[in-house]
C-alpha positions in Angstrom: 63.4 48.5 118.1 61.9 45.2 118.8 61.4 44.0 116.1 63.0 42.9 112.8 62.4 44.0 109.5 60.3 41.3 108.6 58.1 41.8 111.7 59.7 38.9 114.5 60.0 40.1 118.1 63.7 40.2 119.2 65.8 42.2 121.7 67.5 45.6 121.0 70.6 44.9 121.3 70.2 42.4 118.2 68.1 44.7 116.5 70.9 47.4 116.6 73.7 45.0 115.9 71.1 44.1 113.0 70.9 47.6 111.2 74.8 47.7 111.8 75.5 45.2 109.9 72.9 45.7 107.1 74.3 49.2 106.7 77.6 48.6 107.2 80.2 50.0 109.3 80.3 53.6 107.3 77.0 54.4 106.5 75.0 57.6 108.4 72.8 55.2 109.8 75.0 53.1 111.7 76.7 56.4 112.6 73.6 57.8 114.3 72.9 54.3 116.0 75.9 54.4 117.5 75.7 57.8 118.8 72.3 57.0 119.8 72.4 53.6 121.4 72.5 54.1 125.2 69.5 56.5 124.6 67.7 53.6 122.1 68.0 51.3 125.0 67.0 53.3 127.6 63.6 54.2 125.5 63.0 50.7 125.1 63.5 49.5 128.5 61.2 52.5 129.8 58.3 51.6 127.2 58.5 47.8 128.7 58.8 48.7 132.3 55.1 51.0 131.9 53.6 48.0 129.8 54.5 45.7 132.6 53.0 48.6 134.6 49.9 48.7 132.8 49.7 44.7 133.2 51.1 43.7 130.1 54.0 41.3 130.0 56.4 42.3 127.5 60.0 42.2 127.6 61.4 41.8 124.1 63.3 38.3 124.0 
């Protein structure tokens, strides 16, 4: 969830607004993302907080 569908890094709040728009406001997918989005973000800010852990600086930009 950070990064695009051609493979740049970027944030996961664009990257959801991202498959939003590509899908469009009706389809399943943007349904589910919706639905799922506080849980999306949470996951993502969990995996950077252990590889900042670990030693690794990544936060997505």
């Amino acid at each position: 969830m950070t990064t695009t569908p051609e493979g740049k890094v970027t944030n996961v709040h664009d990257r959801i607004e991202e498959i939003q728009k590509r899908y469009g406001a009706e389809n399943i997918v943007t349904l589910f993302i919706r639905q799922a989005k506080a849980e999306i973000v949470a996951s993502v800010e969990r995996t950077e907080s252990r590889l900042r852990e670990a030693g690794i600086d990544y936060t997505a930009k």
